[in-house]
C-alpha positions as CSV (number, residue, x, y, z in Angstrom):
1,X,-5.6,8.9,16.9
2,X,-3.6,6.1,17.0
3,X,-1.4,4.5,14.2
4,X,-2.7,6.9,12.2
5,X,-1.5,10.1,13.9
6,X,1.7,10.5,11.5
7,X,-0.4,10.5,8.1
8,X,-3.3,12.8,9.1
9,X,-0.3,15.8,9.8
10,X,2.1,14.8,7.0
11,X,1.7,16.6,3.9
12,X,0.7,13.6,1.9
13,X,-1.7,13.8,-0.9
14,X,-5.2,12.0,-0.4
15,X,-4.5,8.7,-2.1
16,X,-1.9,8.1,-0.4
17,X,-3.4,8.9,2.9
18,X,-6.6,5.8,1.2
19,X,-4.2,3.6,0.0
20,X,-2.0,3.6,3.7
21,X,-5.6,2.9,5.6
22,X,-6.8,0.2,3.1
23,X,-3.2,-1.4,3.5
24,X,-2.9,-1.5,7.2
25,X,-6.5,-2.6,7.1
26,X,-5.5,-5.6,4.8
27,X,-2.2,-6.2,6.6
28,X,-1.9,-9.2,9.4
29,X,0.1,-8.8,12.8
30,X,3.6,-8.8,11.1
31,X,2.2,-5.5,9.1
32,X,2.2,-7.5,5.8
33,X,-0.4,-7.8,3.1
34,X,-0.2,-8.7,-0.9
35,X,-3.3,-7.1,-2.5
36,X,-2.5,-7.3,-6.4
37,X,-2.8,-3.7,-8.4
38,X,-6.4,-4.3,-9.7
39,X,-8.0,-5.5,-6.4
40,X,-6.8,-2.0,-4.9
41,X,-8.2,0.3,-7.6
42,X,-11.4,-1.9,-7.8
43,X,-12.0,-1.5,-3.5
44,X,-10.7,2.1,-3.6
45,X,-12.9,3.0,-6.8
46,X,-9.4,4.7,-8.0
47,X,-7.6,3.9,-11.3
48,X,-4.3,1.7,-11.8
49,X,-2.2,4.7,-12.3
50,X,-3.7,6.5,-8.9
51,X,-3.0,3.8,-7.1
52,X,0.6,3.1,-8.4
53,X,1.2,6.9,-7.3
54,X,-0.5,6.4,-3.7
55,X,1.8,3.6,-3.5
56,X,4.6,5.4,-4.6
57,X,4.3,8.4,-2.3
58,X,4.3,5.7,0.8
59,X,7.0,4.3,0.0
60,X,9.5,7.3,-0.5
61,X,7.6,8.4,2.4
62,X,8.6,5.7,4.7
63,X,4.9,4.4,5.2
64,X,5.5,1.4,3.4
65,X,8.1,-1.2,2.0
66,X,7.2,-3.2,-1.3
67,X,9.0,-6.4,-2.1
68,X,8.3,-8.0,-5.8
69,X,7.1,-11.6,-5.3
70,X,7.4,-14.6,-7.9
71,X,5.6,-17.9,-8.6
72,X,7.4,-21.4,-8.5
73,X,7.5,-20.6,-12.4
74,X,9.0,-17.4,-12.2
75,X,6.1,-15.5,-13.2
76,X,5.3,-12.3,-12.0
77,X,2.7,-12.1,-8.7
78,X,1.6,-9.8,-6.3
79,X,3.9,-7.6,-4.6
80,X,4.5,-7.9,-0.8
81,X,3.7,-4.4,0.7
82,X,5.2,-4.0,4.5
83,X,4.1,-1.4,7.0
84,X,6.4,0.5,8.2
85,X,5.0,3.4,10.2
């Protein structure tokens, strides 16, 4: 089963258990990735909310650490989203 051996047996709801494959799928060999919000919901056919609750769950879960990023301008980007399972 691999990496995913933890999130098949924890009681996790199904988008959490989507959003923690399409991550580690996204992420390079450090585990990190920066999909924005909208690019999420739009590959995972799931709305913004959905996906800010997937999200969510993974992190008070332990899956996943999320790190707010910032343009040059102080503007709002991406976040950074770790793996951490």
């Amino acid at each position: 089963m691999g990496y995913f051996g933890t999130i098949y047996t924890d009681n996790l709801p199904h988008r959490a258990k989507t959003a923690y494959m399409y991550l580690r799928d996204r992420a390079n060999k450090e585990g990190a990735c920066w999909p924005g919000i909208n690019r999420i919901a739009s590959d995972l056919d799931m709305s913004r909310s959905t996906v800010k609750r997937a999200l969510e769950d993974l992190i008070q879960n332990g899956y996943i650490e999320k790190e707010l990023r910032y343009r040059g301008n102080g503007s709002y980007s991406s976040n950074l989203y770790t793996i951490l399972k």
